[in-house]
N, CA, C and O of each residue as an XYZ file, in Angstrom:
848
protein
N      85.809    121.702    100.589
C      84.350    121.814    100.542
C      83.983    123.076     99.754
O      84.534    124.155     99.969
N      83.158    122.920     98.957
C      82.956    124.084     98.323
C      82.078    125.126     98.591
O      81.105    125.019     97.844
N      81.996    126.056     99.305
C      81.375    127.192     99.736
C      80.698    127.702     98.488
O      79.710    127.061     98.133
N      81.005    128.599     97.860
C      80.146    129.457     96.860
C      80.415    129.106     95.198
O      81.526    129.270     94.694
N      79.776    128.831     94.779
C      79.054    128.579     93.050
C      78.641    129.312     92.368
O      77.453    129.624     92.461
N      79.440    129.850     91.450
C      78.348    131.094     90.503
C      78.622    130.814     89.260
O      79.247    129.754     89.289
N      78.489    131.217     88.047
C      78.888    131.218     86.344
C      80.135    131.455     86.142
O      80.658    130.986     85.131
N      80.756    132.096     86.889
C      82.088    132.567     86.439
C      82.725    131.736     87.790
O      83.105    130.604     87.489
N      82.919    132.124     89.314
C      84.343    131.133     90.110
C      83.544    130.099     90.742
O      82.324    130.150     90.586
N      84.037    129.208     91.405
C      83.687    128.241     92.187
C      84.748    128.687     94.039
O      85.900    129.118     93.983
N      84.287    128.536     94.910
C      85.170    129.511     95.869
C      84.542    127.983     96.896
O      83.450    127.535     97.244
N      86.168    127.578     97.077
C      85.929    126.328     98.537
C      86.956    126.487     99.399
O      87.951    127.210     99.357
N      86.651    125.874    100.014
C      87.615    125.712    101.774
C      88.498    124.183    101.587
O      87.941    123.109    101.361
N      89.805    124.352    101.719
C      90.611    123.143    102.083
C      90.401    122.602    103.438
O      89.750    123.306    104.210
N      90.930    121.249    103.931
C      90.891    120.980    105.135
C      91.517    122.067    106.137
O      91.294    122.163    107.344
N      92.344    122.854    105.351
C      93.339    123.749    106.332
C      92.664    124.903    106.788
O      93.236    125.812    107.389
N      91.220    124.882    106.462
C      90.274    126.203    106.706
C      90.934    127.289    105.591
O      91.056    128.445    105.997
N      91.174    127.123    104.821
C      91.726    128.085    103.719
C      90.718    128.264    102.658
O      90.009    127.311    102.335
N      90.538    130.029    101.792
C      89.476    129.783    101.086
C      89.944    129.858     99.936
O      91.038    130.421     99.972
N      89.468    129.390     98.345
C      90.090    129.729     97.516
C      89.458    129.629     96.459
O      88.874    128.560     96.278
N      89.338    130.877     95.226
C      88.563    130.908     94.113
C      89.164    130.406     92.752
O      90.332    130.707     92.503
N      88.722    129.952     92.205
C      88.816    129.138     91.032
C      88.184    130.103     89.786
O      87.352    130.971     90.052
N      88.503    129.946     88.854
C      87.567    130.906     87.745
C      86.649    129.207     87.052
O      87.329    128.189     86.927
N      85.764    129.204     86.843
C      85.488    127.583     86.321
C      86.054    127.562     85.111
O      86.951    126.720     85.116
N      85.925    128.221     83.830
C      86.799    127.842     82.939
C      88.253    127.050     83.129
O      88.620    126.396     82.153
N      88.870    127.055     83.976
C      90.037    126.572     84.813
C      90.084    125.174     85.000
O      91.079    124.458     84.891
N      88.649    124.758     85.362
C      88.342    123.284     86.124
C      87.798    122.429     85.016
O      86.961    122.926     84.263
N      88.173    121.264     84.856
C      87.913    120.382     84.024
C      86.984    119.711     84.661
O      85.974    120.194     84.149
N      86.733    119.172     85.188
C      85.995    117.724     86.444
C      85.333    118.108     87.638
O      86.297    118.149     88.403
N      84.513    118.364     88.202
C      83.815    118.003     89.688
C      83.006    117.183     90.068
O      81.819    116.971     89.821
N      83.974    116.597     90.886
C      83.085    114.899     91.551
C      82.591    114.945     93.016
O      83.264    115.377     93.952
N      81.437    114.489     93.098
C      81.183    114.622     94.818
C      82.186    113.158     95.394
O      82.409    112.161     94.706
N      82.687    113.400     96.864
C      83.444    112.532     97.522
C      82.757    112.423     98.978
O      82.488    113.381     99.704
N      82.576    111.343     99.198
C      81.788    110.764    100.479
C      82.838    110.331    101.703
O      83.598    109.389    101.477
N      82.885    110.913    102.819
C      84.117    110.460    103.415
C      84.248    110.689    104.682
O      84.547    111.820    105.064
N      84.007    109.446    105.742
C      84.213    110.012    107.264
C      85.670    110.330    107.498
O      85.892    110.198    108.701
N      86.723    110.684    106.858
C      88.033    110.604    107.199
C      88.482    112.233    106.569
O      87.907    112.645    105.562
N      89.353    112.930    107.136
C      89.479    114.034    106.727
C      90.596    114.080    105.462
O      90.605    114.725    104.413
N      91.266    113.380    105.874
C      92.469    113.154    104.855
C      92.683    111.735    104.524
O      93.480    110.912    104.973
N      91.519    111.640    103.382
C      91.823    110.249    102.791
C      92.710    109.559    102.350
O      92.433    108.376    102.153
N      93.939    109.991    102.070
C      95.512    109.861    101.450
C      96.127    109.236    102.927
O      97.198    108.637    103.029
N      94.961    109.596    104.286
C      96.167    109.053    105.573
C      95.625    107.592    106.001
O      96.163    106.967    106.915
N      94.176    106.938    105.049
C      93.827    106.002    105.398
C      94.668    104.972    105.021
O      94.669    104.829    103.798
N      95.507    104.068    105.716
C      96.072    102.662    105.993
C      95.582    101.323    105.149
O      94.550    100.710    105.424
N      96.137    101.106    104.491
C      95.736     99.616    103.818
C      97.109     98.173    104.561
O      98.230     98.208    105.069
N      96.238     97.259    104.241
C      96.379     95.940    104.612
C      97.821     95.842    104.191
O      97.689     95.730    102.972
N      99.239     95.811    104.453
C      99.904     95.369    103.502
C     100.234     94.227    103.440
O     101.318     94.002    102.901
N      99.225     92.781    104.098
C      99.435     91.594    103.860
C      98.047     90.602    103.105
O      97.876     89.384    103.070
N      97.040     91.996    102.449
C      96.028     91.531    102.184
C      95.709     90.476    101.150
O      94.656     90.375    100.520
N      96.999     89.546    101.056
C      97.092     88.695     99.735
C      96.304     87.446    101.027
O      95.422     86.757    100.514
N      96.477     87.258    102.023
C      96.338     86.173    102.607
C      95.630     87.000    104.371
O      95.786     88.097    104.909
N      94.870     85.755    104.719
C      94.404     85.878    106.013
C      95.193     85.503    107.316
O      96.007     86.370    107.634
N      95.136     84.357    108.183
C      96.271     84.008    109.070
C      97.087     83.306    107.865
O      98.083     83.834    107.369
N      96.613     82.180    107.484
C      97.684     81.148    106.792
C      97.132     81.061    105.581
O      97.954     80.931    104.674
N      95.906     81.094    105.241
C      95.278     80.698    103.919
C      95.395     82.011    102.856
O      95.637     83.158    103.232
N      95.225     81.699    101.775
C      95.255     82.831    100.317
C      94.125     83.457    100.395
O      93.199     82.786    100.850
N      93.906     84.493    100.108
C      92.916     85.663     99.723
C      92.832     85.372     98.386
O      93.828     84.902     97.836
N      91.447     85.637     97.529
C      91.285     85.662     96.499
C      92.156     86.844     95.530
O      92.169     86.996     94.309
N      92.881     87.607     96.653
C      93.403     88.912     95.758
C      94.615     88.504     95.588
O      94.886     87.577     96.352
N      95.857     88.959     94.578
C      96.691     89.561     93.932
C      97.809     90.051     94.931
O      97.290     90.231     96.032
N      98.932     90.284     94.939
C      99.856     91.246     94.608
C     100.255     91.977     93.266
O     100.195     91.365     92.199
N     100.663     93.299     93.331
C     100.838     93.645     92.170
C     102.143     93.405     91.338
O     103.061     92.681     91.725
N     102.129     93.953     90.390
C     103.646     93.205     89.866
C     105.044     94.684     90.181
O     105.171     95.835     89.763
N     105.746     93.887     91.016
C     106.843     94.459     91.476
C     106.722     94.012     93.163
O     107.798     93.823     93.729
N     105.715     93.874     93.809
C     105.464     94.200     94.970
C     105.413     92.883     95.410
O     104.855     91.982     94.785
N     106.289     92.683     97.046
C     106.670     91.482     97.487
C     106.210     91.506     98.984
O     105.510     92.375     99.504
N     106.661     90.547     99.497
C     106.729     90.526    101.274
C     107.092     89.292    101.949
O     106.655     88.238    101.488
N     107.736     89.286    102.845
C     108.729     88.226    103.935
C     107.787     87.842    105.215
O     107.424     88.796    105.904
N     107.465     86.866    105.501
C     106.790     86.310    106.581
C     107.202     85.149    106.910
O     107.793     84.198    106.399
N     106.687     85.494    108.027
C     107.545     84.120    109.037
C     106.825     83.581    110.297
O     106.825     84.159    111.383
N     106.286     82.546    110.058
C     105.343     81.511    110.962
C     105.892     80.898    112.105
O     106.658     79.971    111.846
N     105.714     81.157    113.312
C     106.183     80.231    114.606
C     107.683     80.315    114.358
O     108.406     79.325    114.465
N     108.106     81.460    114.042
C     110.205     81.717    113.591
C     110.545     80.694    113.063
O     111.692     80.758    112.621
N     109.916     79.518    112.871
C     111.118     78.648    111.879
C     110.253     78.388    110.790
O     110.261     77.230    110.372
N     109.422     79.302    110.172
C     108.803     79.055    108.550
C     108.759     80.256    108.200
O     107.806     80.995    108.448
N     109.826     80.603    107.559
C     109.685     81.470    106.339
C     109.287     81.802    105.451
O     109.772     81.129    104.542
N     108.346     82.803    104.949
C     107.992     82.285    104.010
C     108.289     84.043    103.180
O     108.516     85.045    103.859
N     108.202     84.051    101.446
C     108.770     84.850    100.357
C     107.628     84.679     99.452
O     107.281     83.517     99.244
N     106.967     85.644     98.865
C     105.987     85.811     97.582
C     106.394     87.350     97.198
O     106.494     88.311     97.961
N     106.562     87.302     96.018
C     106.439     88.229     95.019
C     105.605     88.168     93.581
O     105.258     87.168     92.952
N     105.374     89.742     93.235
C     103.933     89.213     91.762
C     104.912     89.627     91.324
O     105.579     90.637     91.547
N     105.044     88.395     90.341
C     105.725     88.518     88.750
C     104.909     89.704     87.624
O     105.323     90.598     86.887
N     103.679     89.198     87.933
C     102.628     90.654     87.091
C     101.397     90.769     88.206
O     101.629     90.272     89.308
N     100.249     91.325     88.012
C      99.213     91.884     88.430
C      98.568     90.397     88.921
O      97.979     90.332     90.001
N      98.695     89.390     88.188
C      97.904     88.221     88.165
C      98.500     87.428     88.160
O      98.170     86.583     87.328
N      99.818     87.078     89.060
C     100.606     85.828     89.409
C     101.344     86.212     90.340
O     101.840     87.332     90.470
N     101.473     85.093     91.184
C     102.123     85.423     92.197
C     102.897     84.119     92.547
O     102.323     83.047     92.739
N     104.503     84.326     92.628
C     105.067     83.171     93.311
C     106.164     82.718     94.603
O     107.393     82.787     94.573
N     105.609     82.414     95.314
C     105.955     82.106     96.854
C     106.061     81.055     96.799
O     105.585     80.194     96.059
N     107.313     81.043     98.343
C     107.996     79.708     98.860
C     108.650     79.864     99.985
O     108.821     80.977    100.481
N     109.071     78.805    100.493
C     110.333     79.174    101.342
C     110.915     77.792    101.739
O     110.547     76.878    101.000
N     112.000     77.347    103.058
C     112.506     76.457    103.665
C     112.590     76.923    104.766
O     112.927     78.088    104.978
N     112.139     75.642    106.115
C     112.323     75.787    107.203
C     113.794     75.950    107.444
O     114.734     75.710    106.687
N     113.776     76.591    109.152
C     115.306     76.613    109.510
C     114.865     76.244    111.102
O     114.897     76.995    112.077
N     114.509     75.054    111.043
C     114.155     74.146    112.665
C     115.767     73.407    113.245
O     116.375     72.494    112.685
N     116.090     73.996    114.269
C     117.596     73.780    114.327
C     117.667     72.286    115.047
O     116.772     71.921    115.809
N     118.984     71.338    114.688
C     118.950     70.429    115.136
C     118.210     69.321    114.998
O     117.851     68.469    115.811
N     117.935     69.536    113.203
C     116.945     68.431    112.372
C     117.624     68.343    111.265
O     117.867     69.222    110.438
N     117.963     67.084    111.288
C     118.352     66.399    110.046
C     117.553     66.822    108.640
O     118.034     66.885    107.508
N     116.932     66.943    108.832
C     115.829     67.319    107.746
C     115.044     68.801    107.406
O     114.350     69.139    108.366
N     115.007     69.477    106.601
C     114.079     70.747    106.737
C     112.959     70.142    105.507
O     113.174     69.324    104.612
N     111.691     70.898    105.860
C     110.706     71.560    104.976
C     110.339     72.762    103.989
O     110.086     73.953    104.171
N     110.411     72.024    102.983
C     110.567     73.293    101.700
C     108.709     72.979    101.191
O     107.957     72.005    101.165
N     108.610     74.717    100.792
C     107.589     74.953    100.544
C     107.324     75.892     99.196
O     107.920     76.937     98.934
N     106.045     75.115     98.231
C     105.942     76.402     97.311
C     104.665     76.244     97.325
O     103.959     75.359     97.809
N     104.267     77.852     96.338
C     103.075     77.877     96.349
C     102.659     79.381     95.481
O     102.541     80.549     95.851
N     102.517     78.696     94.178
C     102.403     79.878     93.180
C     100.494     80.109     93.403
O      99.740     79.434     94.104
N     100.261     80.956     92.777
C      98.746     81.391     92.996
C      98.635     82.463     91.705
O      98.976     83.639     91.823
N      98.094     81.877     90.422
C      97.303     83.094     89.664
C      95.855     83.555     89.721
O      94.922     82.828     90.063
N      95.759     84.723     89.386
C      94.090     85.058     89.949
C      93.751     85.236     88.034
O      94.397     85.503     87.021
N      92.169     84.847     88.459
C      91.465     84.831     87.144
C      90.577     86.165     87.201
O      90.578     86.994     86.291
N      90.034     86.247     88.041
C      89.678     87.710     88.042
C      89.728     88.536     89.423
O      89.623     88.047     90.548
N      89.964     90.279     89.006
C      90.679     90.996     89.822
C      89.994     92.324     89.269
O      90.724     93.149     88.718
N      88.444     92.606     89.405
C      87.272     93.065     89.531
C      87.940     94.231     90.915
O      89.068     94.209     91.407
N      86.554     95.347     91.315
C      86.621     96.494     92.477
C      87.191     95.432     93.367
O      88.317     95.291     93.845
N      85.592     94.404     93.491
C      85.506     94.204     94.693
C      85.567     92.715     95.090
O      85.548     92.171     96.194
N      85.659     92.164     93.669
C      85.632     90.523     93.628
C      87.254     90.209     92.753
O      87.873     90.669     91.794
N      87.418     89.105     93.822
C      88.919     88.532     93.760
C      88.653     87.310     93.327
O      87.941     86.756     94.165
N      88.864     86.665     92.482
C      89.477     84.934     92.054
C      90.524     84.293     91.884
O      91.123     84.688     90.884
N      91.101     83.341     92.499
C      92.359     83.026     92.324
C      92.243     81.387     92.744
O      91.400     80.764     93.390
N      93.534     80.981     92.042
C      93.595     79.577     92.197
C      95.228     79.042     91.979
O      96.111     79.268     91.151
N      95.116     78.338     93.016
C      96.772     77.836     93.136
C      97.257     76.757     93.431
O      96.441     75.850     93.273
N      98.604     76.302     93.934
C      98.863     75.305     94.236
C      99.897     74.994     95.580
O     100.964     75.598     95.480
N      99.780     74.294     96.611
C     100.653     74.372     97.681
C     101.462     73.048     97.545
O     100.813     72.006     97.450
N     102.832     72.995     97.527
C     103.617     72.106     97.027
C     104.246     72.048     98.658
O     104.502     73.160     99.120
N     104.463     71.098     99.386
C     105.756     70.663    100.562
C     106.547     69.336    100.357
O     106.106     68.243    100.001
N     107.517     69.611    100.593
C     108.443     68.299    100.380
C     109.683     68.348    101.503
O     109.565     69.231    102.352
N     110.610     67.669    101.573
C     111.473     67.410    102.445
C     112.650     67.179    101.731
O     112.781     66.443    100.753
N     113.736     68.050    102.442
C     115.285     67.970    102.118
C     115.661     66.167    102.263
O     116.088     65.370    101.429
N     115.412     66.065    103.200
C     115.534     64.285    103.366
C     115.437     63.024    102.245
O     116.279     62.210    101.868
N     113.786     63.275    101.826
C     112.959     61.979    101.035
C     112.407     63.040     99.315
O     111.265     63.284     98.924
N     113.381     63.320     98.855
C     112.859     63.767     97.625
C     111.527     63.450     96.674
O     110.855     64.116     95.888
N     111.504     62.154     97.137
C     110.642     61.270     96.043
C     108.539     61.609     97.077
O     107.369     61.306     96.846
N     109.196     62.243     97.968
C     107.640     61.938     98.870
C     107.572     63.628     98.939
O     108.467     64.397     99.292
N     106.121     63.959     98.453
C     105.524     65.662     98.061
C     104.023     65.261     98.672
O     103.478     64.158     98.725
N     103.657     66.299     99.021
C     102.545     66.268     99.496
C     101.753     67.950     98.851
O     102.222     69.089     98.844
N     100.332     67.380     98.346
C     100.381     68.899     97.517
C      98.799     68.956     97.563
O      97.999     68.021     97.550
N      98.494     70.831     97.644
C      96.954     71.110     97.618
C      96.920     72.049     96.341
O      97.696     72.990     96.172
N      96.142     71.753     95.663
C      95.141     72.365     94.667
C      93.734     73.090     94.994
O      92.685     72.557     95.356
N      94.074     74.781     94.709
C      92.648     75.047     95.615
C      92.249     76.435     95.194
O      93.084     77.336     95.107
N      91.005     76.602     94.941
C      90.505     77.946     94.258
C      89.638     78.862     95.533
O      89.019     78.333     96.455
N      89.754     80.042     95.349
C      89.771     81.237     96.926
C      89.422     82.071     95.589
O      89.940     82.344     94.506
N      87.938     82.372     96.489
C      87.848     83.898     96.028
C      87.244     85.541     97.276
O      86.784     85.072     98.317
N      87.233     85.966     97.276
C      87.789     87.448     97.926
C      86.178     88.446     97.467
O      85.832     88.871     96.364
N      85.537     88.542     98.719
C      84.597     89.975     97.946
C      85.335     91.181     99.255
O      85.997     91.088    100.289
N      84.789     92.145     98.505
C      85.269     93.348     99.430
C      84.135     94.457     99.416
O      83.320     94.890     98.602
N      84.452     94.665    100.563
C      83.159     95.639    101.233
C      84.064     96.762    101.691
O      85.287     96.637    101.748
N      83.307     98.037    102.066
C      84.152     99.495    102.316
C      85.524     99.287    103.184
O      86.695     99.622    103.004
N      84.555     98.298    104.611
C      85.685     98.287    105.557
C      86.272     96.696    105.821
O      87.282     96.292    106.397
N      85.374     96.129    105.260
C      85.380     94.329    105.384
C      85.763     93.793    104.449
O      86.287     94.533    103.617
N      85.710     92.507    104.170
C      85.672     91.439    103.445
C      85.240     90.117    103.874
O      85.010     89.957    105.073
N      85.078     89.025    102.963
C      84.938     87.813    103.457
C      85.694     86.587    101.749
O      85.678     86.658    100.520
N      86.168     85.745    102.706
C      86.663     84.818    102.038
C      86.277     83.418    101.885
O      86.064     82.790    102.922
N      86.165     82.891    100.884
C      85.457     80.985    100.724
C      86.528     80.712     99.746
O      87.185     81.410     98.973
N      86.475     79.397    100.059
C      87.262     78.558     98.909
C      87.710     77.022     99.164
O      87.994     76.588    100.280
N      87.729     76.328     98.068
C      87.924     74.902     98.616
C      89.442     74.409     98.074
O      90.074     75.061     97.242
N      89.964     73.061     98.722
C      90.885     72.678     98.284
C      91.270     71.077     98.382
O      90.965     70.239     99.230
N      92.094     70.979     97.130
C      91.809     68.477     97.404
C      93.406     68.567     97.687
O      94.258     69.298     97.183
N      93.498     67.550     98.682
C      94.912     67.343     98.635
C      95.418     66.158     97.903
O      94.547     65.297     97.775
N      96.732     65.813     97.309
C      97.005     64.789     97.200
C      98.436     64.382     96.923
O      99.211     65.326     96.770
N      99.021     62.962     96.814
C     100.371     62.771     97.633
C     100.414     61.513     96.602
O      99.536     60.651     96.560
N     101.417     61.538     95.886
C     101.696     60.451     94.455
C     100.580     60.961     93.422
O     100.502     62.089     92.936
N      99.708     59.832     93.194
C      98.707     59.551     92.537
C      97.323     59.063     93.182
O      96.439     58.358     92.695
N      97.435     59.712     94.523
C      95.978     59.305     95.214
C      96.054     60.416     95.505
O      97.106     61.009     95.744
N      94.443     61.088     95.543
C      93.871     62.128     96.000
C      92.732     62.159     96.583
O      91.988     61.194     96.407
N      92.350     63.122     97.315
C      91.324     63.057     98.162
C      90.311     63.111     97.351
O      90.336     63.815     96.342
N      89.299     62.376     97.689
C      88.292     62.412     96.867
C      86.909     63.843     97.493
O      85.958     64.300     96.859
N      87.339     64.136     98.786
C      86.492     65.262     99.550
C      86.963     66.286     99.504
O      88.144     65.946     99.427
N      86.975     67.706     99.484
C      87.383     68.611     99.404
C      87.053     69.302    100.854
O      86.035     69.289    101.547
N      88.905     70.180    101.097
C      88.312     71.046    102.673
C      87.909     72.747    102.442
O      88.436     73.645    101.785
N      86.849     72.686    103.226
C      85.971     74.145    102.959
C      86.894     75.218    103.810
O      87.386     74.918    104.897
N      87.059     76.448    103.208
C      87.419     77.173    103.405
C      86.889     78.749    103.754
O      86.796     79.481    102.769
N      86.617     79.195    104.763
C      85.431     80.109    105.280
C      86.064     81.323    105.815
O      86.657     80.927    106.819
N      86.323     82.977    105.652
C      87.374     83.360    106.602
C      86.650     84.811    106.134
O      85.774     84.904    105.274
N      87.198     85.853    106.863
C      86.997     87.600    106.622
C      87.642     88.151    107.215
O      88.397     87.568    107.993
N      87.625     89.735    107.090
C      88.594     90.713    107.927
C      87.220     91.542    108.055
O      86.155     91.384    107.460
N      87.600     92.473    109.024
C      86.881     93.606    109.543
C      87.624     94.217    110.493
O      88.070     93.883    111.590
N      87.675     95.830    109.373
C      88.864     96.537    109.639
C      88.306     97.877    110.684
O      87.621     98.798    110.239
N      88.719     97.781    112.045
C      88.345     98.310    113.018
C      88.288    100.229    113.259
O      87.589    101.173    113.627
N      89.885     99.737    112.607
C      90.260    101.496    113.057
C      91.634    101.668    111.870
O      91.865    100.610    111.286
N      92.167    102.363    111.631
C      93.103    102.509    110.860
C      94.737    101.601    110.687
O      95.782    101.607    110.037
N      94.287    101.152    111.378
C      95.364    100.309    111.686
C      95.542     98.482    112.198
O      96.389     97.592    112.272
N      93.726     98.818    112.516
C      93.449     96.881    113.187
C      92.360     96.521    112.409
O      91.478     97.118    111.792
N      92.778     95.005    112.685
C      91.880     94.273    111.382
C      91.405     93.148    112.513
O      92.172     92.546    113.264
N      89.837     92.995    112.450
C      89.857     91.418    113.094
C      89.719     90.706    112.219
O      88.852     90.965    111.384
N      90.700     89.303    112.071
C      90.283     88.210    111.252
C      89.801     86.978    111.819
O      90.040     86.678    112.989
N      88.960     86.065    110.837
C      88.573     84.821    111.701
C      88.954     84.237    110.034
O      88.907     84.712    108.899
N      89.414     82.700    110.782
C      89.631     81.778    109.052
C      89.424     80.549    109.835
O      89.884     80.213    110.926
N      88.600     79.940    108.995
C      87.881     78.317    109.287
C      88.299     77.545    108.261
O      88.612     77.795    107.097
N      88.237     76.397    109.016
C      88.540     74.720    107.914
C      87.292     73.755    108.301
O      86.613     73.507    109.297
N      87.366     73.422    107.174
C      85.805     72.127    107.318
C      86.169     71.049    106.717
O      85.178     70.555    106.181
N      87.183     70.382    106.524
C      87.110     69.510    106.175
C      85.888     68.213    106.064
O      85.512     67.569    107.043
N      85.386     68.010    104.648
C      84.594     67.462    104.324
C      84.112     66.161    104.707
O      82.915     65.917    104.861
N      85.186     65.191    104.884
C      85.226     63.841    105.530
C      85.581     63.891    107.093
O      85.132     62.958    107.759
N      86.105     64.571    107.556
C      86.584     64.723    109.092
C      85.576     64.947    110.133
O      84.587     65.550    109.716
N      85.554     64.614    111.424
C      84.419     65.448    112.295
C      85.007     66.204    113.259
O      84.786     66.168    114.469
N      85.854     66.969    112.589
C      86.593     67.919    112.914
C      86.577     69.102    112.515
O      86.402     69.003    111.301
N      86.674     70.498    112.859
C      86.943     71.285    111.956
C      87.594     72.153    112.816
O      87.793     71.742    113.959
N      88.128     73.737    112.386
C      89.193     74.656    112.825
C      88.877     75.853    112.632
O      89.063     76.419    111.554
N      88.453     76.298    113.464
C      87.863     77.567    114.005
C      88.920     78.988    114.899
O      89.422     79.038    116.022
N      88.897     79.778    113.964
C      90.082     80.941    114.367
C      89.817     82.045    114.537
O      89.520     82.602    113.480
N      89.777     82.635    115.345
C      89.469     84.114    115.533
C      90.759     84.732    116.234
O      91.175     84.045    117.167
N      91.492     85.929    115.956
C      92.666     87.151    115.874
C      92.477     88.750    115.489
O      91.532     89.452    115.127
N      93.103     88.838    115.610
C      93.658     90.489    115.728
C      94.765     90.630    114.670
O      95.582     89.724    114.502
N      94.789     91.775    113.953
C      95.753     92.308    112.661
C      96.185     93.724    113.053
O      95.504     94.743    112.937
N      97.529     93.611    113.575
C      97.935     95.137    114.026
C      98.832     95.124    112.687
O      99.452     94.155    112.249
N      98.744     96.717    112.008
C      99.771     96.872    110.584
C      99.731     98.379    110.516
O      98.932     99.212    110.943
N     100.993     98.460    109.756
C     101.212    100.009    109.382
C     101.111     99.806    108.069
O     100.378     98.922    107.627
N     102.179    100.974    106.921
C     101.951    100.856    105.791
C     102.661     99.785    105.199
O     102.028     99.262    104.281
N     103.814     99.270    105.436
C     104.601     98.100    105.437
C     104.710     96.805    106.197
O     104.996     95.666    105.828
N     104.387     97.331    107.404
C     104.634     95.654    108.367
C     103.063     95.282    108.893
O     102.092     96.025    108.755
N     103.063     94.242    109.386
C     102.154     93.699    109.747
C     102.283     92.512    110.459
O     101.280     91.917    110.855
């Protein structure tokens, strides 16, 4: 914080209560910073913020940067960004005492990757070790706004299996709201368009800088 201002030093206080003079010729830049947190470098980010419970976030991984998840212990699942704006994930079940497992992909490039606005669009591929010839697959565009401590997510998606496809598309409705440094509440909805059904979710996001 900067205590005293004159023509020649600039004289401020660190968080550590320490004081210290500057000559300004010295200083290139002064920016004001807005901040309920004392040490902004200790605030916590999402490290699974590519996706909500199960569905895609309009955002990105970056390129190098990966992560391992695993659904009800027998779905695995693997995504890594090839660059800033692609991302490709998959995995295979390991359900013991089945003739058969479930393999899964599901690449996702984003079209735009803006502060605060995310676009992305991808594809969810499942098939079976068993019946090669039978895939079942969604096509579906998610986009992502972001707010200081929130977000919210929409996006739709058609499924389809050979050469028939749904002719309705299922709505996709979801957000985070990030509590405290470390918890996130999420809710993620399905609406399927033709159904009189839909899927309504509300949870809790406990994470550090790596797990989640």
């Amino acid at each position: 914080k900067i205590i005293k201002e004159d023509s020649i030093l600039i004289r401020f206080k660190t968080v550590s209560d320490i004081q210290i003079s500057i000559p300004k010729e010295q200083i290139k830049k002064i920016e004001k910073f807005y901040s309920n947190k004392t040490y902004s470098n200790d605030i916590k980010q999402d490290p699974n913020r590519a996706r909500l419970f199960f569905a895609p976030t309009g955002r990105s991984l970056k390129y190098g940067e990966g992560y391992i998840s695993v659904y009800q212990l027998f779905f695995p699942f693997i995504a890594f960004g090839l660059t800033d704006y692609f991302i490709l994930a998959g995995g295979i079940s390991n359900i013991p005492e089945m003739d058969f497992q479930i393999f899964y992909l599901a690449p996702k490039a984003t079209m735009l990757n803006s502060k605060n606005l995310s676009v992305s669009s991808g594809i969810l591929y499942i098939g079976s070790t068993a019946n090669t010839t039978y895939s079942y697959r969604i096509i579906y565009c998610v986009s992502s706004y972001d707010f200081n401590n929130a977000s919210i997510s929409g996006g739709f998606g058609y499924g389809f299996s050979g050469n028939e496809i749904n002719k309705k598309p299922v709505i996709m409705i979801g957000g985070d709201v990030k509590v405290s440094n470390s918890i996130k509440l999420i809710s993620e909805n399905w609406f399927p368009i033709d159904a009189n059904i839909s899927l309504i979710s509300f949870g809790v996001r406990f994470f550090g800088e790596k797990l989640a």
